[in-house]
matplotlib code that plots the C-alpha trace (Angstrom):
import matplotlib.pyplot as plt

x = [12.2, 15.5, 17.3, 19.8, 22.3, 23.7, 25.5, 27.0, 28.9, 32.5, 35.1, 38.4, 41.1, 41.7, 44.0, 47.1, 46.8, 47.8, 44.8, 42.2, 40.4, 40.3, 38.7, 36.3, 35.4, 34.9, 31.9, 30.8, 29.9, 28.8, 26.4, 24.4, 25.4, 22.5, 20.3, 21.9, 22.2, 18.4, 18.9, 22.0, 20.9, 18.4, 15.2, 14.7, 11.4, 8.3, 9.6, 8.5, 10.1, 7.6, 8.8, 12.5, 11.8, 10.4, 13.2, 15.4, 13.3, 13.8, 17.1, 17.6, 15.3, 17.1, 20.5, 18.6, 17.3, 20.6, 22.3, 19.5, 19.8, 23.9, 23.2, 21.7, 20.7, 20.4, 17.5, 16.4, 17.1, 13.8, 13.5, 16.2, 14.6, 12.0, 9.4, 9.1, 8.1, 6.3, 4.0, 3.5, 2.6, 0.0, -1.7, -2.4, -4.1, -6.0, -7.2, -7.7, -10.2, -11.7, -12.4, -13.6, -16.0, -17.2, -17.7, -19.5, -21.8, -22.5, -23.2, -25.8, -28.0, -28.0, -29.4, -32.0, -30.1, -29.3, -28.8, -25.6, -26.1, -26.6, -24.0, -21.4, -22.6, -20.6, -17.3, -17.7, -18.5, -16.0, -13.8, -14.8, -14.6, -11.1, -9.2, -11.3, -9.6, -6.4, -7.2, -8.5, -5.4, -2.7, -3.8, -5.8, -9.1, -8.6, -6.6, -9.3, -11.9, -9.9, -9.4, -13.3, -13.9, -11.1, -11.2, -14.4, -15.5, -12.8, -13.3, -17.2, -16.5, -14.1, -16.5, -19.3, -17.9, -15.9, -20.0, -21.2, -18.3, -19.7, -23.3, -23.0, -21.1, -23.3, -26.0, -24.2, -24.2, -28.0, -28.4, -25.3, -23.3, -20.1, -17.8, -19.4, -18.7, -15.1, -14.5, -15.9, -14.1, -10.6, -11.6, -11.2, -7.3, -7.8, -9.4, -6.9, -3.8, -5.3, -6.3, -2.5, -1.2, -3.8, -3.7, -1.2, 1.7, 2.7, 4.4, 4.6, 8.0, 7.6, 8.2, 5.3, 2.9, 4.6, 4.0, 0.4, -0.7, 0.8, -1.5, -4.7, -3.3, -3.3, -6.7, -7.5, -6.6, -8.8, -11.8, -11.3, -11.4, -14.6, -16.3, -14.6, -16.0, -19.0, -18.2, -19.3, -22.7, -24.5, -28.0, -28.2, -31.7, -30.9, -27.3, -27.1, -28.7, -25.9, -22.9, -23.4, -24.4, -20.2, -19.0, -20.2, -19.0, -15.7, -15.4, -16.2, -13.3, -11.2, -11.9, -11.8, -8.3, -6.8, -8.1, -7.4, -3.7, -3.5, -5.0, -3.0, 0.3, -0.4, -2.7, -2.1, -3.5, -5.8, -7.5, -8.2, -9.8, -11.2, -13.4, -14.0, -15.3, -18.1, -18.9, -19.5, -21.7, -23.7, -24.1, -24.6, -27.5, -29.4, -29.1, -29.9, -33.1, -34.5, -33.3, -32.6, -35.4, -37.5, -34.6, -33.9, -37.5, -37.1, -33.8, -33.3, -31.5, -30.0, -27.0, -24.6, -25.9, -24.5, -21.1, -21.5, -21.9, -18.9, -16.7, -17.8, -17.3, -13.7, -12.2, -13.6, -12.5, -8.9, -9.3, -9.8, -6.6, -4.1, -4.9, -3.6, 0.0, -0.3, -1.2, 1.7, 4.3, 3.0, 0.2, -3.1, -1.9, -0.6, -3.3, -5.4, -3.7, -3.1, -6.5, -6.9, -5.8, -8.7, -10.9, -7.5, -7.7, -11.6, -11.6, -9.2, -11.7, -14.2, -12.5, -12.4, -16.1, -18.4, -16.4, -15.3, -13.3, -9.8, -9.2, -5.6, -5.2, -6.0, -2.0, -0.8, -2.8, -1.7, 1.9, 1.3, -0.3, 2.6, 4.9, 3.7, 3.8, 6.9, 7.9, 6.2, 8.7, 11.8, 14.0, 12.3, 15.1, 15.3, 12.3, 10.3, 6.8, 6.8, 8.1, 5.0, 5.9, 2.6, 4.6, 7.5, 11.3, 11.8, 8.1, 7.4, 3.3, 3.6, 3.8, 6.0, 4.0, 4.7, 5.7, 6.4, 9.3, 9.9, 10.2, 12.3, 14.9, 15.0, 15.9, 18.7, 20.0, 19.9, 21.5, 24.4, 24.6, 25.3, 28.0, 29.7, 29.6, 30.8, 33.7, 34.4, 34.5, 37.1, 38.9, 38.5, 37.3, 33.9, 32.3, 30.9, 34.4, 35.7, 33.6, 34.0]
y = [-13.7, -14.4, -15.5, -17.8, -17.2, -18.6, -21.1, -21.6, -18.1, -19.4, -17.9, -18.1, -16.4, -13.0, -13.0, -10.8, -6.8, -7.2, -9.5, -7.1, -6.1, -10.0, -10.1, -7.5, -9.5, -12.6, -10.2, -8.8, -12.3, -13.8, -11.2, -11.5, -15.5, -16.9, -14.2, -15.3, -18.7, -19.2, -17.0, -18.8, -21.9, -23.7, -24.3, -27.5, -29.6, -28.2, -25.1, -21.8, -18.5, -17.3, -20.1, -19.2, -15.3, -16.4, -18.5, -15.5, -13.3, -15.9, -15.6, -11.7, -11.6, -13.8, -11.9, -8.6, -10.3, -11.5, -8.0, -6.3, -8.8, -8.7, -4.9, -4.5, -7.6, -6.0, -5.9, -2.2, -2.5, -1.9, 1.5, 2.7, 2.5, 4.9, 2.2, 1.9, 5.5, 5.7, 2.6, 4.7, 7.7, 5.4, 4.0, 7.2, 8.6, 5.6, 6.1, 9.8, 9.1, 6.6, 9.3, 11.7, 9.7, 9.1, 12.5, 13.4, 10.2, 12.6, 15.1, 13.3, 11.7, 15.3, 16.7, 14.0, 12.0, 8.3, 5.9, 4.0, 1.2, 3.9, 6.9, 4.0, 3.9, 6.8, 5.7, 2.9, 4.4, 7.5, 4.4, 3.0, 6.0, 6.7, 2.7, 1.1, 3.4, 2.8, -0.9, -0.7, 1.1, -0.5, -4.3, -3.5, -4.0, -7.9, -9.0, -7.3, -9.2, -12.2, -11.4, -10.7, -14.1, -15.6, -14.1, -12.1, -14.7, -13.8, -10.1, -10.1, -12.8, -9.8, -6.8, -9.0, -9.5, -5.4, -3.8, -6.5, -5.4, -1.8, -2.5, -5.0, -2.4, 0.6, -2.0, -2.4, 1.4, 1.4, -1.2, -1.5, 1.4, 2.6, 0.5, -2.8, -2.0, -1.1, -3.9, -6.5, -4.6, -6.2, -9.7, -8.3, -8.1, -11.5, -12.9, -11.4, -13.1, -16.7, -16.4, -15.1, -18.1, -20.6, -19.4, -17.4, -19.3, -16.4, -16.8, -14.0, -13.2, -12.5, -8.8, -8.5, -10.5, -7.9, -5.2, -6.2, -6.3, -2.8, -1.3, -3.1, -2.2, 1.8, 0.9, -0.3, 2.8, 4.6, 2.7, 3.0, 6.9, 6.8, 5.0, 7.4, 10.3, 9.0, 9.1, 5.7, 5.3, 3.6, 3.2, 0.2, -0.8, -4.2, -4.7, -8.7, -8.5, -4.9, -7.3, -10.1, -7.4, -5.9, -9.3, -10.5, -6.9, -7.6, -11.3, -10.0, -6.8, -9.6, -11.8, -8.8, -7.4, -11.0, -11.8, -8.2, -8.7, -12.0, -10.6, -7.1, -9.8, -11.1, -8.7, -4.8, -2.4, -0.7, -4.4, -5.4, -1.8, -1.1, -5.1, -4.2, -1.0, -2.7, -5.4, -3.1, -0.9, -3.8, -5.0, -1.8, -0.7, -4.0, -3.7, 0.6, -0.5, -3.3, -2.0, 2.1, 2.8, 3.9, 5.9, 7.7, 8.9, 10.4, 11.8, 15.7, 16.7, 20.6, 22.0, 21.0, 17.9, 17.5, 18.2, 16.1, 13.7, 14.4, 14.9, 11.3, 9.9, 11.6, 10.7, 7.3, 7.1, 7.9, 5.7, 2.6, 3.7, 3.8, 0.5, -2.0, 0.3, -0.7, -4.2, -4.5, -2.6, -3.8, -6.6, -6.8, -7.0, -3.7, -2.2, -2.7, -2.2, 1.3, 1.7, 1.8, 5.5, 6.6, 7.3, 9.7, 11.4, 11.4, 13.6, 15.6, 16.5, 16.3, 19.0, 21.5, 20.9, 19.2, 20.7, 17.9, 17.3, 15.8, 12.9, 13.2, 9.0, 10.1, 11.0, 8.4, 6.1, 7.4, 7.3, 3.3, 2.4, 4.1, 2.7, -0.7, -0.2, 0.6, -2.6, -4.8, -4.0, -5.2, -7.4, -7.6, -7.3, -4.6, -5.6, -5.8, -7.7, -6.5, -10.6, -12.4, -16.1, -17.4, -16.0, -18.1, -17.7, -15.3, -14.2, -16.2, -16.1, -12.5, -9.4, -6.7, -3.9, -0.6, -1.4, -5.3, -7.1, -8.6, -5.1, -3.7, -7.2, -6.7, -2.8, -3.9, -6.6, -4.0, -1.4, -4.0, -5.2, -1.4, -0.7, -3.5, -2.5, 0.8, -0.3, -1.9, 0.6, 2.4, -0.3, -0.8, -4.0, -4.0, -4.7, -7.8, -9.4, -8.0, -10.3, -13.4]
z = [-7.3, -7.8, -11.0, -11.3, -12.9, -16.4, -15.6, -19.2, -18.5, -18.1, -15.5, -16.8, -16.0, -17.5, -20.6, -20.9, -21.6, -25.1, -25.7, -24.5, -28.2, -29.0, -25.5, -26.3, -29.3, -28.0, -25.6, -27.9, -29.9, -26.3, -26.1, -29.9, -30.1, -28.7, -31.0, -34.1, -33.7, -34.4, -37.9, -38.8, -38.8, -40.8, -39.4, -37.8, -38.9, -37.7, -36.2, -37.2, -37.6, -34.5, -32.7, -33.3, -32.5, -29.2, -28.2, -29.1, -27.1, -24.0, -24.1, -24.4, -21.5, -19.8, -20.2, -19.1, -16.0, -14.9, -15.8, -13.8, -10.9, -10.3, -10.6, -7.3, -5.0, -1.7, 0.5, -0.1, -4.0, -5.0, -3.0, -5.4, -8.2, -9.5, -9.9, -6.2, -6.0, -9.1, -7.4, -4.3, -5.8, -8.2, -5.1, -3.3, -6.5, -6.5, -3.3, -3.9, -6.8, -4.9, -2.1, -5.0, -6.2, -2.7, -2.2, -5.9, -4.8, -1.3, -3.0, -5.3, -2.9, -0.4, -4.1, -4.7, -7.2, -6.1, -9.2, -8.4, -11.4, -14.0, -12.6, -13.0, -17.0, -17.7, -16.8, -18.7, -21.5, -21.7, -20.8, -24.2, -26.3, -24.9, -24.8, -27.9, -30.6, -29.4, -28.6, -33.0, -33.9, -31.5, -32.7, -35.9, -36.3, -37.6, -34.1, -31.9, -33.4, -32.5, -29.2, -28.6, -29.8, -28.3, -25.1, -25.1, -22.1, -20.1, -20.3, -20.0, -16.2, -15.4, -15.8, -14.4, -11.0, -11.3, -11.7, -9.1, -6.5, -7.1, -7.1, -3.4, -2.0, -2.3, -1.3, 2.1, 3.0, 2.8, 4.9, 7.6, 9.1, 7.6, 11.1, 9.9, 6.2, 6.4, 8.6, 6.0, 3.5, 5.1, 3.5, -0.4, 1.0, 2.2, -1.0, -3.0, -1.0, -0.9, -4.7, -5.7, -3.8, -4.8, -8.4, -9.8, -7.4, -6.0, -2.8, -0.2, 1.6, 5.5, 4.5, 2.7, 5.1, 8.0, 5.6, 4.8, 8.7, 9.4, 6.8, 8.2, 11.6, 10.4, 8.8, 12.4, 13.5, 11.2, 12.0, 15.6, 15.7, 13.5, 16.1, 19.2, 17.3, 16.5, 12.9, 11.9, 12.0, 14.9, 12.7, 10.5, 8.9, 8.8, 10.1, 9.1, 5.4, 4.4, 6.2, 3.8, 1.2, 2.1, 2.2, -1.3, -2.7, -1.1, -2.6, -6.0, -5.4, -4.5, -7.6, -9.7, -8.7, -8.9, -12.2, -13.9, -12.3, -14.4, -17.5, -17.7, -16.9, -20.4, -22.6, -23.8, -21.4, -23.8, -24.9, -21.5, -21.0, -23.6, -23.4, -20.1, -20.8, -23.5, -21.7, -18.6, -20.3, -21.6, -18.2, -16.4, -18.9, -17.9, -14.4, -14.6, -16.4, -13.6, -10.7, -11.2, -13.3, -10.6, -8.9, -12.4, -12.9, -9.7, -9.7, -9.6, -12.7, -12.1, -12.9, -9.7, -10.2, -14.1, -12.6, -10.0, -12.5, -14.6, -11.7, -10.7, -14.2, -14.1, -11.6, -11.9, -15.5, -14.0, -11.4, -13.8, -16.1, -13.5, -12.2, -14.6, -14.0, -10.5, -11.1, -13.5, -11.5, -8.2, -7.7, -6.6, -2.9, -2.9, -4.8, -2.2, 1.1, -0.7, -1.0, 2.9, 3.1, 1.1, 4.9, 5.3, 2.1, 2.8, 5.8, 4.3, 1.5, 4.2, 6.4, 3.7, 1.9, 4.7, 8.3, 9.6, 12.8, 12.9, 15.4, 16.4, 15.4, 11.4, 10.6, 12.7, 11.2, 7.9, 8.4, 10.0, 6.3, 4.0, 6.5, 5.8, 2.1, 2.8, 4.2, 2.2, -0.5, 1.6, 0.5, -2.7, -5.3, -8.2, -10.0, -7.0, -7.9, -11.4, -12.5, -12.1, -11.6, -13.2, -16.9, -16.8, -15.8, -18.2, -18.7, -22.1, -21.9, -20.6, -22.7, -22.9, -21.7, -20.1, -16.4, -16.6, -15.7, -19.7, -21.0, -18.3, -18.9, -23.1, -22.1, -19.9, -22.1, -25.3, -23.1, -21.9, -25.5, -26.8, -23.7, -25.0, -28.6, -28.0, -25.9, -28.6, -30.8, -28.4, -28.2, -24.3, -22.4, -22.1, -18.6, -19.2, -20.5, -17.7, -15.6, -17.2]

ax = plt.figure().add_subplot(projection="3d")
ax.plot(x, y, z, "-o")
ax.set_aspect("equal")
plt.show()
């Protein structure tokens, strides 16, 4: 999105040499003005000293938008920057831990052990013991509590439909082949696109909607060699009851990634985690006891299988920490259209630990999905999707968080406002006079 530009910023015409230090001055005061005004002044009836901080927080962001947009407003801006390949890199480790904890799952159920509901319990647990202390020691004891009863419905919807995405999913494979399942796994992409524009206003350039159908296109790709090879699965127990099974587990990875996106936007990371992570152990344990009991009684505990286990809970534990840096940096989009290279990364792994076969359409297949993650950041501007348009022009309701577009605006705007000061100090023209 593009920000307009200040149009208070006057143009005049450039002063004589001898009046450059005056010049620089009268910078210098245009950039801490608007941030002293507020403290200057006395406080108007009924406003508060947060409300005056917030208003001076607006309007530093503002300048660091503007000074981060006139910076670089061409169409490959964004690949540039080190976010873009920070983002990248984030979604192909995503996808690798999914493919990991694929794999650990394998090797489970060829030992006897097949408990999906209560293998998940883990992650959610070292999830807890990791994010909860620093949720307690990064808001204080006091503010989480207020969060948990402020938002604590919010959190506990979001976990429900994150174990029930999980749970549906692993349903599907038991009851459909893996074509059918990948297939219906497409609509969470879907779900996610109509829910960001429904929702959250968000409003896809042609880039991105180009970018988006070369990924399913590689993904097509993918699928299509499985079923050449014979690598998808041509028994199904009961094709029609594991589709729906897929297609409910992809509404509720849709819902989930949409509504985690909004909530990371305008929470601290380690909050959001660490209320996921108790609510999904609460949940998980219920639904290990009913429906896994069974299962656990007659699962084969040995030693592969406890590192199995850990393995799984590691690289799932990972796998839910880097999201809400992709979500933040990226969207929920992205996230999963970089998900579809995790069949790639999965035969990789498979060619080394279970012999598999390479189908000459796996790399080109690969290269068609990073291409499209390529293009989907076109023409997308410095900040890329990082300014979320459901925060506000200058991201009022959102926080300023590792990754987000507010922090990365009051960086630039404190970094312009110290250039200035030091040309200052030297007794130069600072850049930003030399604009005006």
């Amino acid at each position: 999105m593009t920000v307009k530009p200040n149009n208070d910023i006057s143009h005049d015409a450039a002063p004589p040499l001898g009046d450059s230090k005056s010049l620089a001055e009268d910078a210098t005061t245009t950039l801490e003005q608007e941030q002293d005004r507020n403290r200057d002044q006395p406080t108007e009836p009924g406003e508060t000293q947060q409300q005056q901080q917030s208003s001076s927080e607006s309007e530093l962001v503002n300048r660091g938008f503007q000074a981060l947009e006139v910076k670089k407003a061409n169409w490959w801006s964004y690949f540039t920057t080190v976010d873009f390949y920070i983002v990248l890199v984030l979604g192909q480790v995503l996808a690798l831990c999914i493919t990991s904890t694929n794999t650990f799952s394998s090797f489970l159920a060829e030992n006897g052990t097949n408990i999906p509901a209560f293998q998940s319990i883990f992650t959610y647990i070292l999830l807890l013991i990791i994010w909860w202390p620093i949720a307690l020691y990064r808001l204080g004891p006091r503010a989480w509590v207020r969060a948990l009863v402020r938002d604590g419905w919010k959190y506990f919807i979001l976990s429900f439909l994150d174990v029930q995405g999980n749970y549906f999913t692993v349903l599907a494979y038991r009851y459909t082949n893996i074509l059918s399942a990948q297939l219906i796994n497409f609509w969470a992409i879907v779900v996610v696109v109509i829910l960001s524009f429904l929702l959250l206003r968000v409003r896809y350039r042609p880039f991105q909607i180009v970018g988006i159908l070369v990924c399913c296109g590689g993904m097509g790709l993918l699928i299509a060699s499985d079923h050449i090879t014979g690598a998808s699965g041509n028994a199904a127990a009961d094709r029609l009851r594991g589709d729906l099974f897929a297609l409910l587990g992809a509404t509720c990875y849709g819902l989930t990634n949409t509504f985690e996106e909004f909530l990371v936007s305008k929470r601290p990371v380690p909050e959001v985690l660490s209320f996921m992570a108790l609510w999904g152990s609460c949940i998980l344990a219920v639904q290990a006891a009913i429906f896994d009991r069974a299962s656990i009684q007659q699962a084969v505990w040995t030693g592969p299988v406890v590192g199995y286990l850990v393995g799984f809970t590691l690289c799932l534990s990972l796998f839910y920490s880097v999201v809400p840096l992709v979500l933040r940096l990226a969207s929920a989009a992205f996230y999963n259209i970089s998900l579809l290279t995790a069949n790639f990364w999965g035969v990789v792994i498979g060619i080394h630990v279970f012999g598999y076969a390479v189908h000459f359409l796996y790399p080109v297949a690969f290269v068609l999905i990073l291409l499209g993650l390529a293009v989907y950041f076109l023409a997308g501007g410095v900040l890329g999707e990082s300014k979320k348009p459901w925060l506000g022009e200058n991201q009022e309701a959102g926080v300023a968080g590792f990754g987000t577009a507010k922090l990365k605006a009051i960086q630039a705007a404190r970094k312009q406002q110290a250039l200035a000061e030091e040309d200052l100090e030297g007794g130069s023209v600072p850049a930003v006079a030399q604009q005006q």
